[in-house]
Every structure is written in structure tokens, then in C-alpha cells.
N, C-alpha and C positions, 0 to 999 in steps of 0.2 A: 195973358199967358206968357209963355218964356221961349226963348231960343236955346236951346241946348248944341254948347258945344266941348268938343271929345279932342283934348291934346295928347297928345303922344301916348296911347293907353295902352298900354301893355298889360296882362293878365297869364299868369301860368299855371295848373299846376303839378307841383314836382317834374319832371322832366318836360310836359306836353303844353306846348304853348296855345294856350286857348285863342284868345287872339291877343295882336302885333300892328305896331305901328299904327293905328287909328287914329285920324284926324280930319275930323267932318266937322259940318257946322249944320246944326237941323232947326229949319228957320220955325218961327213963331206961327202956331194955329195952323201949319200943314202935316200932311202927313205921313211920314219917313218909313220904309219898308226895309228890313233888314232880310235880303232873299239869300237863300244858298240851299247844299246837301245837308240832310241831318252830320254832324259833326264840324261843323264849317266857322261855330263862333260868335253865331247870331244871339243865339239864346245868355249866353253867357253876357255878350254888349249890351243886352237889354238888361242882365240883372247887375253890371256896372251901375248902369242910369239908376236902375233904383235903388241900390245902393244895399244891396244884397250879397252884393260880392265887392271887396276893398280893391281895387287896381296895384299891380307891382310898381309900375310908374305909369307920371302922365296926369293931368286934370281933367276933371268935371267940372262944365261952367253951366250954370241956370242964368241966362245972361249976365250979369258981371259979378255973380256968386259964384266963389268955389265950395262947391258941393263933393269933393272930393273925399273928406271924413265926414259927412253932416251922414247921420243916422238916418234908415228908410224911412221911419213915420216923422222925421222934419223934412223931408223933399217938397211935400207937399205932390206925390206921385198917385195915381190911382191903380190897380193894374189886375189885367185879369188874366185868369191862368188858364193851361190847355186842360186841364179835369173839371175846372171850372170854382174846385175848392169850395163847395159850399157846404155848410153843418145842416147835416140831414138830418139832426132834431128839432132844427129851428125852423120856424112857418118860411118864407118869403118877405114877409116883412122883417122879420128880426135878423135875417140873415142880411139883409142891405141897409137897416138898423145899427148893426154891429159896430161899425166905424162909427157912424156919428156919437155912437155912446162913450167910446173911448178918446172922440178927438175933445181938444179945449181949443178955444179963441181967447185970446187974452185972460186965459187962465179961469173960462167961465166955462160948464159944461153946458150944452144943448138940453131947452126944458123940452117935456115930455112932448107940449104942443108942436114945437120946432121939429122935434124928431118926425111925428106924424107927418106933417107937412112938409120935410121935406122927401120923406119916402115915397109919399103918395107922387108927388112931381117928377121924380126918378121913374116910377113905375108906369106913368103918364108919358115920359118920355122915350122907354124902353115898350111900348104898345102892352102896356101888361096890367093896366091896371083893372082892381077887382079882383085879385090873383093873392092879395099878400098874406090870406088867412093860410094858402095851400104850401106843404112839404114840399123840399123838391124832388122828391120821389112820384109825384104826385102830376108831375110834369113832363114835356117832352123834352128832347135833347134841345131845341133849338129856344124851348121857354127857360131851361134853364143858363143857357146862354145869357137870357138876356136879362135874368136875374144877375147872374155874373158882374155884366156888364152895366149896371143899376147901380150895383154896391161900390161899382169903383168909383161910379160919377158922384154917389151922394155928396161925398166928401166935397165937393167942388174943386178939384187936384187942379196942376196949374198943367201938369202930366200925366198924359192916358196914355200905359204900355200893355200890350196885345201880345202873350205869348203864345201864338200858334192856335186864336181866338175861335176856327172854324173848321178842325182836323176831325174832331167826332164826329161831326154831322154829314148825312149824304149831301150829294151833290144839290138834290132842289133847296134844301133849305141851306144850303152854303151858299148859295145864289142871292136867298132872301135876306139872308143876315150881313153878306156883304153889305148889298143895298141899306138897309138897317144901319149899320156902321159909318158909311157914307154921310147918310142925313142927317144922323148925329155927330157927328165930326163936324159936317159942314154947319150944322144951326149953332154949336157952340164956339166954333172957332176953337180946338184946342190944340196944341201943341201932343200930336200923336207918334209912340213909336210900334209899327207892327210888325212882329216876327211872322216868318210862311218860308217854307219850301218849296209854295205852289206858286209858278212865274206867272201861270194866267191871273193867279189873284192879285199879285203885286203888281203887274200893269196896269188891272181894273182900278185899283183903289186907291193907289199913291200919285204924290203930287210929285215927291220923287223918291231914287231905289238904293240902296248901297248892296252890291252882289260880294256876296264874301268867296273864299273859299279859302282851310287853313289855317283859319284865323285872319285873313286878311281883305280888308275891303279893296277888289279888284277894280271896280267901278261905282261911281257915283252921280247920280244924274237923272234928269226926268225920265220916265215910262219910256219915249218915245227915244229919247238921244240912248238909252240904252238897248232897244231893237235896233234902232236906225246904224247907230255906230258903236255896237262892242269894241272897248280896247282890246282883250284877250281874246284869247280861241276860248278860252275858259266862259267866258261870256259868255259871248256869240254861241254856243254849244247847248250853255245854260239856255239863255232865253229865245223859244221857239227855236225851230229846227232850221240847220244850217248844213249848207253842199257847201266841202273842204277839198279842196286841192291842192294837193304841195307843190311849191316850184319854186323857183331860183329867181333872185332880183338880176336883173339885166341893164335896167335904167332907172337911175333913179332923181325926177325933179317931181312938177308940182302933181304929176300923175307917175304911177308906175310899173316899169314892164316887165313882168312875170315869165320866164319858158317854164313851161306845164308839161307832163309826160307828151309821149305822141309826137315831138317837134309842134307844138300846141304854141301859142303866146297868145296874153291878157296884158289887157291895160285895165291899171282900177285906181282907188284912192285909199290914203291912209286914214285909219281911224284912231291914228291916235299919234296926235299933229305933236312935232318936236322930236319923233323917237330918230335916230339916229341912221339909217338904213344904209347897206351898202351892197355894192355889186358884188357877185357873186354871194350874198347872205341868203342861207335857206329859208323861204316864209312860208305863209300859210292863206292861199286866195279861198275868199267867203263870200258866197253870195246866196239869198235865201231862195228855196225853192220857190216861190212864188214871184222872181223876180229873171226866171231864167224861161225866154219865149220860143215857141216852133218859128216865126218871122222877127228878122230887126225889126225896131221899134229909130234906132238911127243908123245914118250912115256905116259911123266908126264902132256900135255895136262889138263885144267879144263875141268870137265863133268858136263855140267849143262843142268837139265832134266828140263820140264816144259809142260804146254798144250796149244796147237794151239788154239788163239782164233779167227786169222783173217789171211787169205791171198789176198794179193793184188799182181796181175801181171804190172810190171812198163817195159817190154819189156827188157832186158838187162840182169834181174834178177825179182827174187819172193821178197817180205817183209814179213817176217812170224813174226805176232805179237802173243805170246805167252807171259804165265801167269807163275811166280816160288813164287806160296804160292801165296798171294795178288799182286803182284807187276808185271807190264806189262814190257815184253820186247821184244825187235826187233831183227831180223838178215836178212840180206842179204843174200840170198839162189840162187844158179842155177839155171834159168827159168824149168829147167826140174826136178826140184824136187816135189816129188805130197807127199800133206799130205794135210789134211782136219780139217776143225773149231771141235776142241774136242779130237783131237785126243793127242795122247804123243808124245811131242819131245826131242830128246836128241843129243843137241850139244855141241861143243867142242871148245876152248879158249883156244891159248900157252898161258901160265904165265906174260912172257916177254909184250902179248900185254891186261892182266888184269891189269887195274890201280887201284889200292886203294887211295881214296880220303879224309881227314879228314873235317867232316863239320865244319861250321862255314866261312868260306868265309873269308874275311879280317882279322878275327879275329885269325883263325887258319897260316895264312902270319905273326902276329905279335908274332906268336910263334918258327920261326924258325932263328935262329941264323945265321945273313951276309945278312937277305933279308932287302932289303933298306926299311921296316916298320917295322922290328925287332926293332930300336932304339930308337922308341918311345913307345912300350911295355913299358921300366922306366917310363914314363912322365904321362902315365896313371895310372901307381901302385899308391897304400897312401904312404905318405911317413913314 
């Protein structure tokens, strides 16, 4: 398989810059998630890769190939689309037939037998086989999914791209075809890229994430470093829900000290080491409601007091949305906890899981020294 990586890619067009600055490296046989809002960039990254769409500037490497001009059917890419794109005249078999019929290997085509057998083996490995006589009318949304997903593999690509592979389908069988996806990614080892707008699905399924938004990769990083430490509020906001508080740096070393409305103060950590912070600069404290207790948990524990304005029972747990000065926020609370709309609450937040955020989004990534948009901060300066 291949390593795919994205130098300075730039993409526009006419006035709307689809995406900007891009420079990732998406390792060999894992499997890279390109997450955000519908108009965020993703889609278009993906049909860079495969070569769909030509970049304004910036290379494509297939590890030490530039793939930058090489044409979509010499990528060597496979890719399956969100309608699924299949010819509803054709059986199942001829629809995942198709490519093989069109590709050569040293300039020889695929004899009849070879095609058989390798459809049958696609179809065997998508749980479908015995299915190739049938239309894909003839089938359910998630069978033909994995027709889809058959045809991209026959080819034996060195690249499997996923655009938005699981949006038609309800939730139970988006469940099962992830799972599906999974097994097959992991028994072939391919170098995968999947588009989603859905965070739950891009945690479950990737090895790791790049969160766009704008056109621009905010963050990059395993599942876990991207719940655990969003650089942006834009993140943190994006994935899984987040209690925001605005407040003022006060101090600032290898932790730091926030005044929060109320004469309030917090101690927390930065999530995004090198940015440049300073006293008196406005931030943005983040910590997830499932991380905010009725008791410390230690000593030096934040105490952040506020009033209940709303509780909601979700069966598992309470959501108690509560006010600190203007500003709403949420916690996750033990179904067996009783408090009422108005009343005072005072909960408790380790340090370790308070994140201080610097606003500015993008712009505050172009202030930190080794992050792959730090090196265009020059290019923006006057000279």
C-alpha cells in the first residue's frame, strides 16, 4: 500500500476557496477521516487524492510519486461514492466487473476466467456472495453499499476513498457497515481515506482524524488526542459536547489561571502546547460535561458555582444546564442527583481535565511554532 502525502494544497473555486494550506501525511494501511460541516472541504480533499479535481498549488505524493498531474484511473485509487453510483441495468456482478474490464496490467486485459474469480472473491469478501445475478434495485440500501464497496476493491487499488460511504442508511445498518468497513480495512491493510460529518463515526473507525472547517485542517490526530485535547473551540465544539466559559488569562506558566464571571477563577492546561498566551488575553475554558463532579475528586479541584436553570433526565444520567454570570453551561450529573431550576450549584473540575483555548481558530494555529500553518504566518506578514 502507500503513504499519502498532501503539500501545500490549495484548491479554489473562482472566488471560494475550497480548501487551504493542507499538509498532512496519511500513513500506510491506516485509516485517515476527514471530519467537518457539510461545506468544510472534506469532499473536495478527497477528490484531490483522487485526482478529480487538479490543485491550484501544492503536491500529491503516493509515497515518493508525485501524483499531482497523474490521471484518476493511473492512481491506482478505488473509491466509493455517497449514491453509491451503481448501473441499474447491470446485474451485480457486471457492475463490480466493470473496472476489471477496463483496467490492463502490462498492457494485457483480464481473461474472462480471471474476471469471474476475481468478483466472486470481492463478493466473498463484501458478505455478498450468491447475490451477483441480482439488480441493484433488487437489493437493500446497505447490500448495495457493499456492492459499492466490492467494485472499488476488485481493482486491488493501492487507495480506498469513502465519500460519505454510510449517510443513506438508518442508524442499525450504519452500525453494521461500519463494523463491515473495519474488518475489511483491517484484513487488507489499505491505505484508507473516509469522508463523514458524523464525529461518532470518525472516532469509531479511524486510526486517525483531520477536522476541517473552511477549508482548513484544524486539527490532526488520533480519535482520542482529538476528544482528549482539541486545539480550537472549533474542535472541542465539533467533537462531543463541551461547557465554555469565557475568561481572562491571569497567569500564565506550565498551568493556567483563568478569572471566569462571578469573581470565579480556574486553573487548567493548554491544549495546544507553543501557542503564545498572555496576561490579560481573552480565552475560552473547556471542559466536557462528563468531567465536571457534585464532589472533588482532588484537593486543588476547580470550584465552579453557578444556577440551575434547566434539568433534563436522559436515563443513564441528569444534564444540568446551569448559568456562571451570563454564560450557560452543562454537566453530566448522577441520575440520583436532585437539585431544581434556580437553584445554586457548585461543581468541581481536576485542572488536568480544564482546557484553556486561545480564540481565533486558524489564526491562533498560525501562531504557534512547528504547527504545519505556523510557516505561512511569514507570507502573510508586510514585508
Amino acid at each position: 500500500m502507500v503513504e499519502i502525502t498532501l503539500q501545500n494544497l490549495r484548491k479554489t473555486f473562482g472566488e471560494v476557496i475550497a480548501t487551504d494550506d493542507v499538509n498532512i501525511v496519511l500513513e500506510d494501511g491506516k485509516l485517515t477521516t476527514l471530519l467537518g460541516p457539510s461545506g468544510c472541504g472534506k469532499t473536495t480533499l478527497l477528490r484531490l487524492v483522487a485526482g478529480f479535481y487538479a490543485p491550484d498549488t501544492g503536491k500529491i505524493l503516493f509515497d515518493d510519486r508525485d501524483m499531482t498531474e497523474v490521471p484518476p484511473n493511473k492512481r491506482r485509487t478505488g473509491m466509493c461514492f455517497q449514491n453509491y453510483a451503481l448501473w441499474p441495468h447491470m446485474t451485480v456482478f457486471d457492475n463490480i466487473a466493470y473496472g476489471l474490464k477496463l483496467k490492463r496490467t502490462q498492457g494485457m486485459k483480464y481473461t474472462k476466467a480471471a474476471v469471474r474469480r476475481r468478483v466472486s472473491e470481492a463478493l466473498d469478501l463484501v458478505r455478498m456472495g450468491g447475490l451477483g445475478d441480482r439488480t441493484p434495485h433488487q437489493l437493500s440500501g446497505g447490500q448495495q453499499q457493499r456492492v459499492a464497496l466490492a467494485r472499488a476493491l476488485v481493482i486491488e487499488p493501492d487507495v480506498l476513498l469513502l465519500d460519505e460511504p454510510l449517510s443513506n442508511l438508518d442508524a442499525k445498518l450504519r452500525n453494521e457497515m461500519r463494523e463491515e468497513i473495519l474488518r475489511i480495512q483491517g484484513e487488507l491493510g489499505i491505505t484508507t481515506v473516509y469522508v463523514t460529518h458524523d464525529q461518532i463515526e470518525a472516532l469509531s473507525i479511524s486510526d486517525y482524524v483531520a477536522v476541517m472547517d473552511k477549508g482548513y485542517i484544524q486539527q490532526y490526530a488520533s480519535p482520542r488526542d482529538i476528544y482528549d485535547a482539541p486545539q480550537t473551540i472549533f474542535v472541542a465544539d465539533f467533537i462531543g459536547k463541551c461547557t465554555f466559559i469565557d475568561g481572562t488569562i491571569e497567569s500564565a506558566g506550565n498551568q493556567l489561571e483563568v478569572a471566569i464571571p462571578d469573581g470565579q477563577r480556574v486553573v487548567g492546561r493548554t491544549t495546544l502546547p507553543g501557542y503564545p498566551f498572555e496576561i490579560g488575553e481573552n480565552v475560552r475554558c473547556a471542559v466536557r460535561p462528563e468531567d465536571l463532579h457534585i464532589r472533588p475528586t482532588n484537593s486543588d479541584d476547580n470550584e465552579i458555582t453557578g444556577t440551575v436553570s434547566q434539568v433534563i433526565y436522559v436515563g443513564s444520567n441528569i444534564e444540568i444546564y446551569f448559568n456562571v454570570g451570563t454564560i450557560q453551561a452543562v454537566a453530566n450529573l448522577p441520575p440520583e442527583f436532585v437539585t431544581e431550576r434556580g437553584s445554586e450549584i457548585k461543581l468541581y473540575a481536576p485542572r488536568d481535565q480544564m482546557m484553556v483555548l486561545p480564540l481565533g481558530g486558524v489564526d491562533s494555529l498560525r501562531k504557534v511554532p512547528g504547527h504545519p500553518l505556523y510557516s505561512f504566518q511569514e507570507t502573510l506578514e508586510p514585508a
